[in-house]
C-alpha positions as CSV (number, residue, x, y, z in Angstrom):
1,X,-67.5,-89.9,93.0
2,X,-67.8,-89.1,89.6
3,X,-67.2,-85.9,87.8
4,X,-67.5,-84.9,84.0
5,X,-65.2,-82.9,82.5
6,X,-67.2,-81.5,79.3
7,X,-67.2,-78.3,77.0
8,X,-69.9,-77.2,74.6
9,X,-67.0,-77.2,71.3
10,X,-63.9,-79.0,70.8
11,X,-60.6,-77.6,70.8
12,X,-61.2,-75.9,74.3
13,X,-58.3,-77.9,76.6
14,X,-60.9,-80.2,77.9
15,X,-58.9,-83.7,77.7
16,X,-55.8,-81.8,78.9
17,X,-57.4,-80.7,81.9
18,X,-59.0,-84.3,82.3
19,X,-55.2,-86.0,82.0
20,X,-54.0,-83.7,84.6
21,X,-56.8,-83.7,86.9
22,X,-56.6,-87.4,86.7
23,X,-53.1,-87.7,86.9
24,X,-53.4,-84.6,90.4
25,X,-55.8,-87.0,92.1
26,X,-54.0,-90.1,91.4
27,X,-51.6,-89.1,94.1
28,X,-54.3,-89.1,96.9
29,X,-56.7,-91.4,95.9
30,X,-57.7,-94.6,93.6
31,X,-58.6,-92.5,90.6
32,X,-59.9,-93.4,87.0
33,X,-60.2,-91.6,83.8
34,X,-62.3,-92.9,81.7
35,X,-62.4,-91.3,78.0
36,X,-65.8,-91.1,76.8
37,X,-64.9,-88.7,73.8
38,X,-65.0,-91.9,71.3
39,X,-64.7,-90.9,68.4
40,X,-61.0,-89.3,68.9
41,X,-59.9,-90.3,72.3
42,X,-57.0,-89.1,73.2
43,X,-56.2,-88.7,77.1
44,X,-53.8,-91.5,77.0
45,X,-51.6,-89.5,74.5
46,X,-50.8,-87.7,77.7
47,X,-51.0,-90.5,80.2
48,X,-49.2,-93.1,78.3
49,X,-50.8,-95.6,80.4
50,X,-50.1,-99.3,78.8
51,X,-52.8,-100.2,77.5
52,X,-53.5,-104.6,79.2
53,X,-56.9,-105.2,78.2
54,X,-58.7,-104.5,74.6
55,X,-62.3,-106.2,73.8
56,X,-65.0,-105.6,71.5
57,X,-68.5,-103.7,72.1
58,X,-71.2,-105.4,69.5
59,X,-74.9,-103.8,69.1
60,X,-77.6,-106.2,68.0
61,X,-79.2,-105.8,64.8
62,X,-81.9,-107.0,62.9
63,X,-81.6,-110.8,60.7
64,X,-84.5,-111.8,59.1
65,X,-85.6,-115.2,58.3
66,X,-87.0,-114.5,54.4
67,X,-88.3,-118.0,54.2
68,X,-90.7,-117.2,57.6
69,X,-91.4,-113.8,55.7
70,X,-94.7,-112.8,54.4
71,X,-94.0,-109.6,53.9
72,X,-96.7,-107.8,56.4
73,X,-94.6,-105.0,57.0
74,X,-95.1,-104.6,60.2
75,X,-91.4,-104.3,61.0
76,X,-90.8,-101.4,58.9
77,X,-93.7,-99.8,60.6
78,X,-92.5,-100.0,64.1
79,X,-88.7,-98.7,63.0
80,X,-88.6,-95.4,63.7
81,X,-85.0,-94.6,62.0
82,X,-85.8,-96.4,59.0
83,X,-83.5,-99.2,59.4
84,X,-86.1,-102.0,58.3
85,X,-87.6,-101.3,54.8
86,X,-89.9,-103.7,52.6
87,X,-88.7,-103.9,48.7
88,X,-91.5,-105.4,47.0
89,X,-92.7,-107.0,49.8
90,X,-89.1,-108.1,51.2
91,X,-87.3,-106.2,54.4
92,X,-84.1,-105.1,53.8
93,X,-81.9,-104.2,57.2
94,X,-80.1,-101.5,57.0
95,X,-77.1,-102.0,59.8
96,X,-76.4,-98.3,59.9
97,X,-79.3,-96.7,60.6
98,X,-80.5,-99.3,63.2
99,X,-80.5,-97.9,66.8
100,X,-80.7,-101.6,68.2
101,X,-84.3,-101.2,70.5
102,X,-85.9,-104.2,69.2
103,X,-88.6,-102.9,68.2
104,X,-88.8,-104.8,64.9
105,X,-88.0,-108.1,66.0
106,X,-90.9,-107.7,68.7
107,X,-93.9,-106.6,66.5
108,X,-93.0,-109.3,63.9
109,X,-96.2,-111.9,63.9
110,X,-94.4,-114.9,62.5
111,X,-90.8,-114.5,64.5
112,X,-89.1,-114.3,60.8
113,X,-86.5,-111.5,62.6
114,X,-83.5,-112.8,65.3
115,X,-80.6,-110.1,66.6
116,X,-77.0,-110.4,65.5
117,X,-74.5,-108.6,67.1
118,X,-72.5,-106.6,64.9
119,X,-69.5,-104.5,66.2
120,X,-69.4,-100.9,66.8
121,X,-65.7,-100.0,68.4
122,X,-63.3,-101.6,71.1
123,X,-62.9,-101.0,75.0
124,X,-59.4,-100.3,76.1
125,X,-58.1,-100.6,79.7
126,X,-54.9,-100.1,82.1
127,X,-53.4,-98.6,85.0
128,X,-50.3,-97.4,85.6
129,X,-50.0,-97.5,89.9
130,X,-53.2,-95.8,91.3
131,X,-54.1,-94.1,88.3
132,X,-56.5,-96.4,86.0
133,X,-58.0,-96.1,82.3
134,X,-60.4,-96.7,79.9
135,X,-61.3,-95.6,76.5
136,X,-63.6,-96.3,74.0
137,X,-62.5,-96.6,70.1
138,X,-65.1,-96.2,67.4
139,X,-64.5,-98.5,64.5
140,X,-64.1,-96.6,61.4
141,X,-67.2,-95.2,59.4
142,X,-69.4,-96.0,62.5
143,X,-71.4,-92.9,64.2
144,X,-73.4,-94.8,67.1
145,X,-71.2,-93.8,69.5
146,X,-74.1,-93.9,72.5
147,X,-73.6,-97.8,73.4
148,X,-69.3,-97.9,73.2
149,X,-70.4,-94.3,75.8
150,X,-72.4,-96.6,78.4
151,X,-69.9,-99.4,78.3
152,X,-66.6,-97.4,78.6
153,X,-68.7,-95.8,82.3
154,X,-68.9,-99.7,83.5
155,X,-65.1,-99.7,83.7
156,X,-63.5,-99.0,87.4
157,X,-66.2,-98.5,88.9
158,X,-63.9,-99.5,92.2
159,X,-62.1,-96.3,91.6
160,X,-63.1,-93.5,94.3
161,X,-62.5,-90.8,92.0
162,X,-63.8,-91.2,88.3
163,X,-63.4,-88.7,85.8
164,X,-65.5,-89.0,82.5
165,X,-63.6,-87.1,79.5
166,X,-66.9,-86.4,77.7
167,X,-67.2,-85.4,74.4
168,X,-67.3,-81.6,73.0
169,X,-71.0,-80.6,72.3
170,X,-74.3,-80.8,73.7
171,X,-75.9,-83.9,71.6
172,X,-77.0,-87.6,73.1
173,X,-73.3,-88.4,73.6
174,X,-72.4,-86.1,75.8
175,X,-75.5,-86.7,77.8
176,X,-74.7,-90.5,77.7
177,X,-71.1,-88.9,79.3
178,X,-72.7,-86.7,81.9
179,X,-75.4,-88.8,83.4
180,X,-75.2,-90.4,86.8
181,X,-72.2,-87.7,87.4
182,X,-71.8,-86.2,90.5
183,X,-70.1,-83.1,89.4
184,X,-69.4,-81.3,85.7
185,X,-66.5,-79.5,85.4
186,X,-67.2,-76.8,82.0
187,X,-64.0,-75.8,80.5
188,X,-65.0,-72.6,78.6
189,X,-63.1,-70.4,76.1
190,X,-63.6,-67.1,76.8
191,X,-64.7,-65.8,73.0
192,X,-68.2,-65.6,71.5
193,X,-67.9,-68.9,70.0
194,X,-67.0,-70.6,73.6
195,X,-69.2,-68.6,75.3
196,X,-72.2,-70.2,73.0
197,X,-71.0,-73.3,73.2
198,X,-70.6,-73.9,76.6
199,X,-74.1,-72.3,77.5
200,X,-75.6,-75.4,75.5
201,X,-73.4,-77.6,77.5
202,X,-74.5,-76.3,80.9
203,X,-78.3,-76.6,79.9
204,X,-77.1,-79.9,79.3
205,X,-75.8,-80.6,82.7
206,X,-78.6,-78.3,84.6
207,X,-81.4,-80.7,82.7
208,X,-80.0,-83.5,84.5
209,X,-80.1,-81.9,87.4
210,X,-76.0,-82.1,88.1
211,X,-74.3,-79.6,89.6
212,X,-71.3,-77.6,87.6
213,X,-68.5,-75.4,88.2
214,X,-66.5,-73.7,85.0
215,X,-62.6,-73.6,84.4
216,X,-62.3,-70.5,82.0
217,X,-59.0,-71.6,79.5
218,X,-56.7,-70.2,77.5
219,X,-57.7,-66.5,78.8
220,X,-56.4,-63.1,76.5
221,X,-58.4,-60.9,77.7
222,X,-62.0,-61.3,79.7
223,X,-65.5,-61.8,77.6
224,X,-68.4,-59.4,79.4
225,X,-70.9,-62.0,78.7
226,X,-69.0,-65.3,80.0
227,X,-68.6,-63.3,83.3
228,X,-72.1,-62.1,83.2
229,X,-73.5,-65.7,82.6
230,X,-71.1,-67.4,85.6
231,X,-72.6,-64.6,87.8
232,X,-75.8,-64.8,86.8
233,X,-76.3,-68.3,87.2
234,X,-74.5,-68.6,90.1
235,X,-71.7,-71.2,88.5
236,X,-68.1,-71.6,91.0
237,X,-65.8,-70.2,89.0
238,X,-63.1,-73.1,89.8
239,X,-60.4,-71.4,88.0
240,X,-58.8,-69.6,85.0
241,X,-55.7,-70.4,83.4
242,X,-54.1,-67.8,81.2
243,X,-53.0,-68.0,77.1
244,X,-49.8,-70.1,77.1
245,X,-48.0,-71.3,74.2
246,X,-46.0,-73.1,76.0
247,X,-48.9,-75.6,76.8
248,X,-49.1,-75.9,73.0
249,X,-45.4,-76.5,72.8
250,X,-45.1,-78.8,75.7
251,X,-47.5,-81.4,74.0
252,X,-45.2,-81.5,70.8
253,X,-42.6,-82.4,73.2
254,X,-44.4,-85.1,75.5
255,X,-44.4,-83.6,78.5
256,X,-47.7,-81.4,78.8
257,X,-48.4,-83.1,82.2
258,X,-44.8,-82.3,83.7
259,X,-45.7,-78.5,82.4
260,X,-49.5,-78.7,83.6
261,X,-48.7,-79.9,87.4
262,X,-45.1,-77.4,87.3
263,X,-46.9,-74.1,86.5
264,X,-50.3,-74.6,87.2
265,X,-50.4,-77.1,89.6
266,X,-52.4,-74.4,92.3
267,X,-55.3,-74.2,89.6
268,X,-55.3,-78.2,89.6
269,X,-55.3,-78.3,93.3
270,X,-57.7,-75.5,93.7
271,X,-60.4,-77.9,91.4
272,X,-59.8,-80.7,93.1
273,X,-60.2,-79.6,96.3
274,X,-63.4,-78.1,95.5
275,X,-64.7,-81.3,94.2
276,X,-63.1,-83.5,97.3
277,X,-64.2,-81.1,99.7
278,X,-67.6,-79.7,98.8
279,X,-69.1,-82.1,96.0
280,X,-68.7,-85.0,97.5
281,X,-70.9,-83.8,100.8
């Protein structure tokens, strides 16, 4: 089974409800977390899993042959992103902007273009007992973050439970995230802002047809509208946990798990008893 844990901003307790959730399951069942939220991953912060295996994710790119060149321009015809430009009648590559689908290196008539990988970010794994992870680390500078997405959601796949940290927003990576899940789990702020928000992400998730329950976080006081929109659409409300600074205060002190499973551990059972006993038929 594989759930998604996703919100529509950042900043919402997402990854801390991942971690915990993770960590809750771990006890029952094989479980994996896999951190899909690239470009700051930071569940294992809270796990402190060791980390056994690290190995590099390349994307092909365009090289081109400039003595087979003639210069048709063909290439920088078929590239939709731009990637592939002709300078007085000579392509330049630009690594970038390249999306890696080929394209170029099929419509060229005279086969002057091969594909080089070049490196985009690094695949990290480990377990700690039942409890296994993997994350993927964008290099520096990069922004594909799409194929380091797909090849972090290869990892454990013997793991009965797997739970995707996505990332926050509603954009191609967190679609990347959500697809093929069996469950999304919306963690949603309970302010305009994260009422907005995680709207986009639930159009997300109901476009691909998954089903979704919501986690309302970090709760002041209730938002009409958030209520309004979980009845309305019919979401499970899987569970709301209150304004704590201590949740804050327990991550300075490297224990926000110990804090998580102590005082709210009914909430964490609640969810994942909902997704044992009612997603998974």
């Amino acid at each position: 089974m594989n759930i998604a844990i996703a919100s529509g901003k950042g900043g919402t307790g997402k990854t801390t409800l991942s971690a915990t959730l993770a960590f809750y399951a771990s006890q029952f069942q094989t479980t994996a977390l896999l951190d899909c939220d690239v470009e700051e991953p930071d569940a294992n912060l809270l796990l402190k899993i060791n980390v056994e295996n690290r190995y590099p994710v390349n994307v092909l790119i365009p090289q081109v042959d400039m003595d087979a060149c003639t210069g048709c321009g063909k290439c920088q015809k078929v590239c939709q992103y731009n990637a592939i430009v002709l300078i007085k009648a000579r392509p330049l590559v630009l690594p970038e902007l390249c999306h890696s689908c080929g394209g170029c290196y099929l419509a060229c008539p005279e086969h002057a273009i091969k594909e080089i990988p070049r490196p985009i970010g690094t695949i990290e794994t480990g377990n700690s007992n039942n409890l296994f992870y993997a994350a993927g680390v964008l290099n520096i500078g990069e922004h594909i973050t799409t194929p380091l997405i797909d090849e972090v959601k290869k990892e454990h796949r013997h793991a009965t439970l797997r739970i995707i940290d996505a990332p926050p927003g509603s954009s191609c990576p967190v679609i990347h995230a959500m697809e093929h899940s069996d469950f999304v789990i919306l963690v949603a702020e309970p302010t305009p802002f994260g009422f907005h928000d995680v709207v986009l992400a639930y159009q997300v998730a109901k476009s691909l047809s998954i089903p979704c329950g919501i986690v309302i976080n970090n709760m002041v006081e209730e938002y009409e509208p958030l209520r309004n929109f979980i009845h309305n659409e019919n979401i499970p409300l899987l569970a709301t946990i209150p304004h704590d600074i201590n949740i804050a205060r327990s991550t300075t002190q490297d224990n926000l798990i110990d804090y998580m499973i102590s005082n709210y551990g009914q909430h964490i059972q609640n969810i994942y008893e909902y997704c044992t006993n009612r997603v998974i038929l």
